[in-house]
SELOMAR-221303 format. One line per 2 residues: number of its first residue (from 1); their letters; for each residue y, z, x of C-alpha. Coordinates in steps of 0.02 Angstrom, whole numbers. Each point is the difference from the previous one (the first is absolute). Example, Ala and Ser with C-alpha at 12.3 -4.5 7.8 and 13.67 -1.06 7.14 Angstrom:
BEGIN
1 = AS = -225:390:615 ~ 172:-33:69
This chain:
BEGIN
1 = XX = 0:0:0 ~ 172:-44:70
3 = XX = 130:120:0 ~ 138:9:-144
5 = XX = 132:-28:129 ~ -62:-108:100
7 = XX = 3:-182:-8 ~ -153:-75:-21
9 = XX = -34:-116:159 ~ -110:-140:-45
11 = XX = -88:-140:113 ~ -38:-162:-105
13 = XX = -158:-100:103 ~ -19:-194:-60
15 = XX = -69:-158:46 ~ 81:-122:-128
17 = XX = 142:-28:-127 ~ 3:195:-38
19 = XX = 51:-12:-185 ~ -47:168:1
21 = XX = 86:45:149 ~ 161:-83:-96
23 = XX = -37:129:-140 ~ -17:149:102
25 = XX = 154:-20:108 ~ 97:-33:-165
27 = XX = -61:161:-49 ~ 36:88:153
29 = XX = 180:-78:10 ~ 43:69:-196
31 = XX = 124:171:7 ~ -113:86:-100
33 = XX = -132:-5:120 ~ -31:113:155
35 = XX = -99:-117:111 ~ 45:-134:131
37 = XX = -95:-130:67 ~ 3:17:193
39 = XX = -99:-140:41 ~ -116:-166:-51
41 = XX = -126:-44:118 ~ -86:-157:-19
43 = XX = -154:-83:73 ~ 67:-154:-4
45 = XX = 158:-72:106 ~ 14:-126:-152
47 = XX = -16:133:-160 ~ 157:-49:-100
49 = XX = 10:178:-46 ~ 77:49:158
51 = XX = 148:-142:-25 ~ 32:97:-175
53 = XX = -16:174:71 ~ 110:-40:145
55 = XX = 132:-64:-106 ~ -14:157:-99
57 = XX = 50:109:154 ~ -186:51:25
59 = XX = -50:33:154 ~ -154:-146:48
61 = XX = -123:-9:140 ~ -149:-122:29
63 = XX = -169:72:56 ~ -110:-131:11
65 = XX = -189:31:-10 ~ -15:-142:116
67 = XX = 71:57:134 ~ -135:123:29
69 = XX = -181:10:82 ~ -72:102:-162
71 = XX = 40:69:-175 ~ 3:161:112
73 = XX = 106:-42:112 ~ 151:-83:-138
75 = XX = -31:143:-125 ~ 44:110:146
77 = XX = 163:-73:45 ~ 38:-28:-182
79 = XX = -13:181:-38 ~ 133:20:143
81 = XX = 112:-109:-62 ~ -15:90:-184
83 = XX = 24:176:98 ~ 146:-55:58
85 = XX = 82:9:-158 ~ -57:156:-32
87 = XX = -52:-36:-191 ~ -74:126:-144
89 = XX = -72:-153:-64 ~ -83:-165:65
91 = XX = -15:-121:-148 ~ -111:-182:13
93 = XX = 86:-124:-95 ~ -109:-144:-7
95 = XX = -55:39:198 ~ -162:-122:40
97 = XX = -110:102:130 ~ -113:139:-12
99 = XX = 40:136:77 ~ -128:104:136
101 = XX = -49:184:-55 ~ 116:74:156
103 = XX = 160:-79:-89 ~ -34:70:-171
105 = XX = -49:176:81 ~ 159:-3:76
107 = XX = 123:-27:-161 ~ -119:87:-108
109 = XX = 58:47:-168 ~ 176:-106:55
111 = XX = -89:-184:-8 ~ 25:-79:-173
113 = XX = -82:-183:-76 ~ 26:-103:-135
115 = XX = -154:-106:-54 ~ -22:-148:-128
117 = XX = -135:82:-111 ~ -37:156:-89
119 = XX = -97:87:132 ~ -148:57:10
121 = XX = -26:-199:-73 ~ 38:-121:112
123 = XX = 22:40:176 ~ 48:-105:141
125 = XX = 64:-178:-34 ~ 17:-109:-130
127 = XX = 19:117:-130 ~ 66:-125:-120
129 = XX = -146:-125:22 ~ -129:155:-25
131 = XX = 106:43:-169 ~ 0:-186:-71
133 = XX = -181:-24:41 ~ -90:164:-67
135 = XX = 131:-37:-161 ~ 75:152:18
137 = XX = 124:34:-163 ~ 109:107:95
139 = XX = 56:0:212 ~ 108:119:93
141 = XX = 86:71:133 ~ -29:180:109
143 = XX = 136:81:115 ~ -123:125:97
145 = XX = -10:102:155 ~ -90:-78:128
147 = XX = -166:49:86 ~ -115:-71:111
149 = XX = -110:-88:-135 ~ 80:-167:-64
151 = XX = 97:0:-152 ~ -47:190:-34
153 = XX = 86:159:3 ~ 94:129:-112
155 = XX = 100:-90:-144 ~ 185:5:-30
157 = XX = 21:-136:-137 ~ -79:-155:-84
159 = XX = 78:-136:-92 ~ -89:-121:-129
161 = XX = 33:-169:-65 ~ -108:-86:-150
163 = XX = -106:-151:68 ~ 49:-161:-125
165 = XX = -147:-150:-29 ~ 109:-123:71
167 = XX = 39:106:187 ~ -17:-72:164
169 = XX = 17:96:150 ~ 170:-16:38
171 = XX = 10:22:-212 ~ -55:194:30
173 = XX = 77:19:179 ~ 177:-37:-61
175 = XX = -9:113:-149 ~ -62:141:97
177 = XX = 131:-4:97 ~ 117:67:-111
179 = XX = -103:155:-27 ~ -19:11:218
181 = XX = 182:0:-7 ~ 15:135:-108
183 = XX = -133:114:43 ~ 54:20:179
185 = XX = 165:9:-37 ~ -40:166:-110
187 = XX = -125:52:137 ~ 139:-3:126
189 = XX = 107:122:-99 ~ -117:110:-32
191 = XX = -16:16:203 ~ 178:4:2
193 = XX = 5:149:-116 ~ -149:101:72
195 = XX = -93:-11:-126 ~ -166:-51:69
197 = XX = -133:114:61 ~ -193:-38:27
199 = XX = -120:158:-36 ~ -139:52:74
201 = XX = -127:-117:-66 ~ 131:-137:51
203 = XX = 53:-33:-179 ~ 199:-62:2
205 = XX = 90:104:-117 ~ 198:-20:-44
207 = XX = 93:110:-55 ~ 79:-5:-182
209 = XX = -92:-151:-34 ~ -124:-5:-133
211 = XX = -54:-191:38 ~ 1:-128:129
213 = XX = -45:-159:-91 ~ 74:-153:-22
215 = XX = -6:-139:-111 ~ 77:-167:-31
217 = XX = 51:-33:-178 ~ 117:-135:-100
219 = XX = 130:139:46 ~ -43:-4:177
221 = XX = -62:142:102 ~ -35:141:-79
223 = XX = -62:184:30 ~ -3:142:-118
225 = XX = 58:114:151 ~ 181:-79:-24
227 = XX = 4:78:-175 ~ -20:179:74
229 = X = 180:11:130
């Protein structure tokens, strides 16, 4: 849990566009928030996220995964370059590489995900693909904690979207964007205000929140836990 009255430092990791990046900083950058983005570290030289994020005034760096010998060896100086920054919080954004066991031991209970499915269904790639094919009337989204296993650990939020006849995979991609978006942006304040703890039997709890689901409805995004502030 951060501290009331203390900025919440956040490191944004990503490998592409970072449309959730975009969200997250817009978050961060709103005066009723308490966080700040320090930094986005990409993969990638090319990720078009960094051009945004740079011309937001964000801090950008490149660590590129091909640089290095091993996973080992680039997860090692990656973690530096997070450190550096100092964060409470380091949030993937749409970052493309699994990460070794040593790296999530060392942010542990600081290293946040967003995947394309409602885990436990649908780990790993193609998430979308999986959905259409097992005809699936309903896909998601899950902001999570990270831990060693892929696409697994305690859950913060999930996000769904209805599955129509006529979908294709860029159909259900684009509309679960919108519900990405606005998950992470809710996630991110309720870092910002402390709020998140994770108990003993690693189950995320947040404080004054009786629900963290999301939906996406003709009236857009929805979650009963905006009724109740």
């Amino acid at each position: 849990m951060t501290p009331k009255n203390d900025a919440c430092r956040l490191v944004v990791l990503i490998s592409g566009r970072g449309s959730n990046m975009q969200a997250i900083v817009k978050t961060a950058q709103d005066t009723g928030v308490n966080a700040r983005v320090c930094a986005v570290i990409s993969n990638k030289p090319d990720a078009a996220g960094l051009v945004w994020a740079h011309e937001q005034g964000v801090d950008t760096r490149v660590v590129s995964h091909r640089d290095y010998p091993s996973r080992e060896a680039f997860d090692a100086d990656l973690a530096r370059a997070i450190d550096a920054y100092e964060p409470h919080y380091v949030l993937l954004a749409g970052f493309m590489r699994v990460l070794t066991p040593a790296f999530v031991e060392h942010f542990n209970g600081r290293l946040i995900n967003i995947h394309p499915s409602l885990l436990p269904a649908f780990p790993g790639l193609h998430t979308h693909q999986q959905a259409l094919a097992l005809g699936v009337q309903w896909h998601g989204c899950t902001v999570h904690f990270v831990t060693p296993v892929l696409d697994h650990g305690p859950i913060l939020a999930q996000g769904i979207v209805p599955v129509m006849a006529s979908d294709t995979i860029n159909d259900l991609s684009d509309r679960l964007l919108s519900v990405e978006h606005a998950m992470y942006e809710r996630v991110v304040r309720w870092l910002a205000e402390g709020r998140v703890t994770l108990d003993a039997l690693q189950r995320v709890h947040v404080q004054g929140v009786a629900t963290r689901s999301f939906v996406l409805t003709s009236q857009g995004v929805q979650s009963p836990e905006f009724c109740h502030e």
